[in-house]
FIVOMI-6741 format. One record per residue (C-alpha): residue number from 1; residue in one letter; x, y, z. Coordinates in Angstrom, 3 decimals. Example, Ala and Ser with C-alpha at 12.3 -4.5 7.8 and 13.67 -1.06 7.14 Angstrom:
<site pos="1" code="A" c1="12.300" c2="-4.500" c3="7.800"/>
<site pos="2" code="S" c1="13.670" c2="-1.060" c3="7.140"/>
END
This chain:
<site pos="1" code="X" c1="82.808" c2="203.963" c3="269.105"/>
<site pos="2" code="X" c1="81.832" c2="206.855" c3="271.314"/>
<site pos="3" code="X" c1="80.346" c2="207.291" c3="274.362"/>
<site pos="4" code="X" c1="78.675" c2="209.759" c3="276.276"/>
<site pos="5" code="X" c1="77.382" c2="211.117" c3="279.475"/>
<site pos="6" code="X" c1="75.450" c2="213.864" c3="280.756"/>
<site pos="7" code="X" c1="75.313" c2="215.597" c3="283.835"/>
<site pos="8" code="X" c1="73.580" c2="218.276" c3="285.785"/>
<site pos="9" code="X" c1="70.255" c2="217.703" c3="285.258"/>
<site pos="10" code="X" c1="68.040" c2="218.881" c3="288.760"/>
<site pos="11" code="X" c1="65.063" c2="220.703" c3="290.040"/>
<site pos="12" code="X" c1="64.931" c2="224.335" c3="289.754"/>
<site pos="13" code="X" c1="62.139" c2="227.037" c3="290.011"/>
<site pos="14" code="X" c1="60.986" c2="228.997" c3="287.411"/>
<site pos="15" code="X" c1="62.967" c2="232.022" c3="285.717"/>
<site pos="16" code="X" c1="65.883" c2="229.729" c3="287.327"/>
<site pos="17" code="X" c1="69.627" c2="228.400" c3="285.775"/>
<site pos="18" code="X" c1="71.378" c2="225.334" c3="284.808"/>
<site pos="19" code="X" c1="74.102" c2="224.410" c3="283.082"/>
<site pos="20" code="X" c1="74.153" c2="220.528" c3="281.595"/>
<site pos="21" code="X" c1="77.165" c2="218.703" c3="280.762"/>
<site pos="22" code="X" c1="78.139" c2="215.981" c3="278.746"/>
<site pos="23" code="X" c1="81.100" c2="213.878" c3="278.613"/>
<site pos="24" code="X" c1="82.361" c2="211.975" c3="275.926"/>
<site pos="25" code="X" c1="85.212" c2="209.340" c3="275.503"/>
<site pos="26" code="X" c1="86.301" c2="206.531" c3="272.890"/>
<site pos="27" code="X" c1="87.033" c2="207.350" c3="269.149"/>
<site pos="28" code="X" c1="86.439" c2="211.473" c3="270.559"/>
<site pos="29" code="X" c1="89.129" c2="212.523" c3="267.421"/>
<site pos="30" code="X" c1="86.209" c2="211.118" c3="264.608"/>
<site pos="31" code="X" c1="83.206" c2="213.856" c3="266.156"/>
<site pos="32" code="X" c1="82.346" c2="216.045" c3="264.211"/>
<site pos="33" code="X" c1="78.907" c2="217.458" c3="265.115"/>
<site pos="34" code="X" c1="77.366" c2="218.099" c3="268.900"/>
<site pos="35" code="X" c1="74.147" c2="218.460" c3="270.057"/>
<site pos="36" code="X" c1="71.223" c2="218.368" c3="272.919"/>
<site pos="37" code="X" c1="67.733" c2="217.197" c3="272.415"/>
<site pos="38" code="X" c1="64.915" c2="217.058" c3="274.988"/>
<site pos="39" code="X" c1="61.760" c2="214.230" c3="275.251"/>
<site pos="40" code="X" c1="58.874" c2="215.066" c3="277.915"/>
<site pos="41" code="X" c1="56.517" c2="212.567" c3="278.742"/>
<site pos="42" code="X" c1="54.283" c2="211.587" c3="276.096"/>
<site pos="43" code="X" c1="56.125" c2="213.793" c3="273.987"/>
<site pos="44" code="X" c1="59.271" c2="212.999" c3="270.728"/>
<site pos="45" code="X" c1="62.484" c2="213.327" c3="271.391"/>
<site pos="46" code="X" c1="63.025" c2="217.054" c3="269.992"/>
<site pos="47" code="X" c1="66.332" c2="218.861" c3="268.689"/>
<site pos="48" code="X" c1="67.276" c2="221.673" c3="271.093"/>
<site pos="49" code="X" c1="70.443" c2="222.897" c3="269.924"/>
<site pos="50" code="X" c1="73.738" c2="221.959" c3="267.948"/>
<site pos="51" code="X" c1="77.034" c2="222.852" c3="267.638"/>
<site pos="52" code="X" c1="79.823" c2="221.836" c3="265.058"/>
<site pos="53" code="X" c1="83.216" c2="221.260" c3="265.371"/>
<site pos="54" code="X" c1="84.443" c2="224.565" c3="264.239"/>
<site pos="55" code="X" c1="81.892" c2="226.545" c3="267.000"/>
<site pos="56" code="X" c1="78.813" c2="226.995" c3="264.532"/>
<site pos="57" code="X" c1="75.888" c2="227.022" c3="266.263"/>
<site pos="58" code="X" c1="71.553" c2="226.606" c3="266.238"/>
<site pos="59" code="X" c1="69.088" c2="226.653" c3="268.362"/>
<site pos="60" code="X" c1="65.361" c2="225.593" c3="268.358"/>
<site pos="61" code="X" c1="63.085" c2="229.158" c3="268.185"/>
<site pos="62" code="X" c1="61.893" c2="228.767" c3="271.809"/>
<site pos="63" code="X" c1="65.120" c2="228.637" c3="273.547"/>
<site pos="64" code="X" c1="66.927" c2="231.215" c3="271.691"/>
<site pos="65" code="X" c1="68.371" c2="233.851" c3="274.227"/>
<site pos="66" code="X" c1="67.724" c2="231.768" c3="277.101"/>
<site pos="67" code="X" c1="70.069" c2="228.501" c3="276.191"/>
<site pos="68" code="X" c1="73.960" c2="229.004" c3="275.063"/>
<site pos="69" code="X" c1="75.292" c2="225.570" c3="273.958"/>
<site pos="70" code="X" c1="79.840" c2="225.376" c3="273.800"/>
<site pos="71" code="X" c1="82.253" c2="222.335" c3="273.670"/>
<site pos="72" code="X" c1="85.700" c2="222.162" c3="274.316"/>
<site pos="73" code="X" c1="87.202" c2="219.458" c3="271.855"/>
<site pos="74" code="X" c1="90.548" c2="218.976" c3="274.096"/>
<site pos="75" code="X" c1="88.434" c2="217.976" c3="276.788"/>
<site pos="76" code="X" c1="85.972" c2="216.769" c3="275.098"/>
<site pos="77" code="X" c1="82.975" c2="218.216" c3="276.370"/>
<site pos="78" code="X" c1="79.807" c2="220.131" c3="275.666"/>
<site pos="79" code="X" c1="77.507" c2="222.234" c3="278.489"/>
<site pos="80" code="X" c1="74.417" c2="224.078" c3="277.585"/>
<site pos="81" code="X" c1="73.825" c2="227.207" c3="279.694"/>
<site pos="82" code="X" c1="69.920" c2="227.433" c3="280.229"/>
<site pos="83" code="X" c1="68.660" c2="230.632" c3="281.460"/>
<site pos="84" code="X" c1="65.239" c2="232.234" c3="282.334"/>
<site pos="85" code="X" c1="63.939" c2="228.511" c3="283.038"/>
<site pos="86" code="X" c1="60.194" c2="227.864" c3="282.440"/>
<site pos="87" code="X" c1="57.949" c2="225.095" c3="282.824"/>
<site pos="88" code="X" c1="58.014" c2="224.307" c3="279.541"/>
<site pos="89" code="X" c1="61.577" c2="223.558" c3="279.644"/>
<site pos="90" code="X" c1="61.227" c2="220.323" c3="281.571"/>
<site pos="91" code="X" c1="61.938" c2="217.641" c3="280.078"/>
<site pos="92" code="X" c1="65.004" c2="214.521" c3="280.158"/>
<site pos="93" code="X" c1="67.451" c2="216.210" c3="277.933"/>
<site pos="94" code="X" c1="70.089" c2="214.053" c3="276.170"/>
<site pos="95" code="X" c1="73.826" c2="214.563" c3="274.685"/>
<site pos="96" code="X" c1="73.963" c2="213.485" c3="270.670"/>
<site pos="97" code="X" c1="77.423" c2="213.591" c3="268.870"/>
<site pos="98" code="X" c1="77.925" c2="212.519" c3="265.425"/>
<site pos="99" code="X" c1="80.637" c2="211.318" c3="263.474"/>
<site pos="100" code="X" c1="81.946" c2="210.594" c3="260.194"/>
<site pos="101" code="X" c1="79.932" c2="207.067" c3="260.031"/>
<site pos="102" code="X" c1="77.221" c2="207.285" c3="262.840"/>
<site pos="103" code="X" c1="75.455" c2="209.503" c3="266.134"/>
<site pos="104" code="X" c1="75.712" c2="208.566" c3="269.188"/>
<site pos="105" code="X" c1="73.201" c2="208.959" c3="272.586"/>
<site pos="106" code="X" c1="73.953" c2="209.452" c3="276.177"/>
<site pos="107" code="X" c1="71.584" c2="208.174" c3="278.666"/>
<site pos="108" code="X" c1="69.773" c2="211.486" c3="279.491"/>
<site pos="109" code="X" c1="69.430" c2="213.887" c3="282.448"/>
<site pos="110" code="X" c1="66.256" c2="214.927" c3="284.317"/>
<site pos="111" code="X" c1="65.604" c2="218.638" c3="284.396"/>
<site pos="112" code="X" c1="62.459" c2="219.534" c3="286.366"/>
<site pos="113" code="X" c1="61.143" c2="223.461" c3="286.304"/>
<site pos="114" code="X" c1="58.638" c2="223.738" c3="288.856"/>
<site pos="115" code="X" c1="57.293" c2="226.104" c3="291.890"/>
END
């Protein structure tokens, strides 16, 4: 079992930064696979980025060059920088980890780009 919990999340202007975290604990050895999705109101939950256990990493077409997601399996955590903020980018963004069996979902964090 794995658990997980992200931090970070707040209110910041446009063209803005903010750096998420998530923290994860339990059977941390078994993941394999990290990632962060997003949900706005109304809208599905939709992949953001992911990064494997060896460093390999995606992002979705909007964020690229704006959003750099990293983990640091001794500590067990993930961040995703997020850069050049927009409105668009607003959303409760949530920590996913996956390992050899099953994912896993934090609880989410509220990030809020607005004038």
């Amino acid at each position: 079992q794995v658990q997980l919990v992200e931090s970070g999340g707040a209110l910041v202007q446009p063209g803005g930064s903010l750096r998420l975290s998530c923290a994860a604990s339990g059977s941390t050895r078994s993941i394999q696979t990290m990632a962060w999705y997003r949900q706005a109101p109304g809208d599905e939950r939709e992949w953001v980025a992911h990064i494997t256990s060896a460093g390999s990493t995606n992002y979705i077409g909007s964020v690229k060059g704006r959003f750099t997601i990293s983990r640091d399996n001794a500590k067990n955590t993930m961040s995703l920088q997020m850069n050049s903020l927009k409105p668009e980018d607003t959303a409760a963004y949530y920590c996913f980890a996956a390992d050899y069996t099953r994912g896993y979902w934090g609880q989410g964090t509220q990030v809020t780009v607005a004038s």
